[in-house]
TORBAFI-152667 format. One record per residue (C-alpha): residue number from 0; z, x, y; residue in one letter. Coordinates in Angstrom, 3 decimals. Example, Ala and Ser with C-alpha at 12.3 -4.5 7.8 and 13.67 -1.06 7.14 Angstrom:
// residues 2
 pos       pz       px       py code
   0    7.800   12.300   -4.500    A
   1    7.140   13.670   -1.060    S
***
This chain:
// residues 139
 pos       pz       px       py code
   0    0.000    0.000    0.000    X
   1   -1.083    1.282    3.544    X
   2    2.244    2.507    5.476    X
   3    0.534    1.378    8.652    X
   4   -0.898   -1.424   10.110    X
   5   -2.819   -1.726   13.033    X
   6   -3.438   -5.060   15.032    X
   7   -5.880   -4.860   18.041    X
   8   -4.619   -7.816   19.827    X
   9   -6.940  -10.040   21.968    X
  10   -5.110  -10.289   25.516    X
  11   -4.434  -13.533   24.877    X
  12   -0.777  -15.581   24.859    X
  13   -2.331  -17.355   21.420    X
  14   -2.656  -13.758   19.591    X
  15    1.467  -13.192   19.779    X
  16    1.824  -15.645   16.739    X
  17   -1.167  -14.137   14.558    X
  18    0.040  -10.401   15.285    X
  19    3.671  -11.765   14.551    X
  20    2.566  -13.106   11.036    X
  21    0.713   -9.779    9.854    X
  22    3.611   -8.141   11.265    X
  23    5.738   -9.872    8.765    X
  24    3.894   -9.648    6.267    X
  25    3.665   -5.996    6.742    X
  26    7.115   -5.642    7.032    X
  27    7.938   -7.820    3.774    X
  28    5.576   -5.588    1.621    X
  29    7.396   -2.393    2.378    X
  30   11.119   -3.947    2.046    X
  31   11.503   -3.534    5.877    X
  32   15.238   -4.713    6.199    X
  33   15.589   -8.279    7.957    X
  34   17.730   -7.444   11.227    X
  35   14.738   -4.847   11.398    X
  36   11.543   -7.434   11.008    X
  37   13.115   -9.605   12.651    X
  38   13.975   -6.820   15.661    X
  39   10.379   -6.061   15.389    X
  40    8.915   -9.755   15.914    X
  41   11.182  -10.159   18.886    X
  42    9.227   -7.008   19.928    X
  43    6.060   -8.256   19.935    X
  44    6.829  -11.411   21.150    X
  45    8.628   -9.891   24.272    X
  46    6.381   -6.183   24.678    X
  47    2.846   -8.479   24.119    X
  48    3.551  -11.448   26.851    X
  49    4.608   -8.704   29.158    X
  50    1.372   -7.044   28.792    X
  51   -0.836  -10.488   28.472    X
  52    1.003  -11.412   31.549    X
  53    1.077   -8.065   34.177    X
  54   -1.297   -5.728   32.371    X
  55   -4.192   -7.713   32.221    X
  56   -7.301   -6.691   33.393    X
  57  -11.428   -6.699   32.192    X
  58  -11.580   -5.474   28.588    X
  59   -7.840   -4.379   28.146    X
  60   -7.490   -3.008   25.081    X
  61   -4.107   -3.663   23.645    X
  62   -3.207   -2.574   20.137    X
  63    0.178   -3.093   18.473    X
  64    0.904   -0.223   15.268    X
  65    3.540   -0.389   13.187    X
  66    4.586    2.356   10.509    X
  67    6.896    2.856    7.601    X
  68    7.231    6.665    6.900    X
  69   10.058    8.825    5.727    X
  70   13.075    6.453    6.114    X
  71   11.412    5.139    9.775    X
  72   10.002    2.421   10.854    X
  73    8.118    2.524   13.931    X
  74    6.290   -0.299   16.074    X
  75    4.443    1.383   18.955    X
  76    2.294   -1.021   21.976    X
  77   -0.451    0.684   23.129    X
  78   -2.782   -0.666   26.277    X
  79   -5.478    0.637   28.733    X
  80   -3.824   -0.697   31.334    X
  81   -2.481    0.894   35.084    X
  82    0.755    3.269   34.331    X
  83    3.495    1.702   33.632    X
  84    7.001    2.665   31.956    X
  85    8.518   -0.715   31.555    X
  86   12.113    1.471   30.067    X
  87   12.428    3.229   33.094    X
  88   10.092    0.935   36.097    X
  89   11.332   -2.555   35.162    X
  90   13.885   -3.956   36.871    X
  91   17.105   -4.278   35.280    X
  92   18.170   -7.912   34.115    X
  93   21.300   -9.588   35.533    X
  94   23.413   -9.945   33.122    X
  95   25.691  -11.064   35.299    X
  96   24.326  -14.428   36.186    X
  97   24.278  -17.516   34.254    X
  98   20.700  -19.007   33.104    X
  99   20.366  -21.551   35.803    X
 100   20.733  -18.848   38.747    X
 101   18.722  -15.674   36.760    X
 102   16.060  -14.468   37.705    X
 103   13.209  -14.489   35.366    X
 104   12.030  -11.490   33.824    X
 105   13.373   -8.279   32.460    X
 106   15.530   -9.572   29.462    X
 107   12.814   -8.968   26.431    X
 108   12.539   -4.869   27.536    X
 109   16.428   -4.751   27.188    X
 110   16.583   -7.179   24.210    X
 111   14.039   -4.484   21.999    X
 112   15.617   -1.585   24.114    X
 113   19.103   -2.767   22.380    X
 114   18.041   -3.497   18.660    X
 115   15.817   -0.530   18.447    X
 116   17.503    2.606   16.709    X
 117   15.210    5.159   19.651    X
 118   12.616    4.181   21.950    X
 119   10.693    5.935   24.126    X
 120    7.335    5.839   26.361    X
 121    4.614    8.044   27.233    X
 122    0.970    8.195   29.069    X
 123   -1.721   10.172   27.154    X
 124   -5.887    9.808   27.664    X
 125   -5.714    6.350   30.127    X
 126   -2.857    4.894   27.892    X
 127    0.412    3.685   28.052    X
 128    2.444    4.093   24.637    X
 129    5.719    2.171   24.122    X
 130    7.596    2.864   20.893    X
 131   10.624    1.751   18.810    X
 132   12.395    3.153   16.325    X
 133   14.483    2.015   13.283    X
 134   16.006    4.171   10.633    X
 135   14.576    2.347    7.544    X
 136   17.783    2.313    4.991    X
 137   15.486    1.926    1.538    X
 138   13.113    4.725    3.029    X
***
């Protein structure tokens, strides 16, 4: 069985559920630990709206890669869109503030940024790269 799958992912709201359900599948044919799929949907949920919503431009390209390799599991979001380190350049959520007077935005970053293991982001050839990390207990 392939240890990766990758999903090019039409920028599109509509393609989150498709890309959720190979994700799952993905994760259920390598024994991917539950709190981890389920860590990793909430991922692409959150990471694909945001770029869908404020990436989008003409042909974006956004790709969504997730990998099982040496007790890891990895889910990286790739996209040809403008620069953008959503870790470090997002605003941070109130989490202060009940849910009638929040402001919108910012919670799915922190929500992944919390249940992932490591995370990190880089830009390399015109692309941003966001990545999580899980240690993968049946490795």
């Amino acid at each position: 069985m392939e240890t990766r799958l990758e999903i090019l992912v039409e920028p599109d709201l509509r393609a989150i559920r498709p890309a959720q359900a190979r994700l799952r599948a993905f994760c259920a044919g390598h024994n991917v630990e539950d709190r981890i799929a389920a860590a990793m949907e909430l991922a692409v949920d959150e990471i694909l709206s945001n770029i869908i919503r404020h990436a989008c431009q003409s042909a974006m390209d956004i790709r969504c890669i997730a990998e099982v390799d040496n007790g890891q599991v990895a889910i990286v979001f790739t996209d040809n869109g403008a620069p953008f380190d959503p870790l470090t350049e997002a605003p941070a959520p109130n989490l202060t503030s009940g849910p009638d007077t929040a402001p919108l935005g910012g919670l799915g970053v922190h929500i992944a940024k919390e249940l992932a293991d490591d995370c990190g982001y880089r830009r390399a050839d015109d692309r941003n790269y966001l990545e999580f990390r899980w240690k993968h207990g049946s490795g």
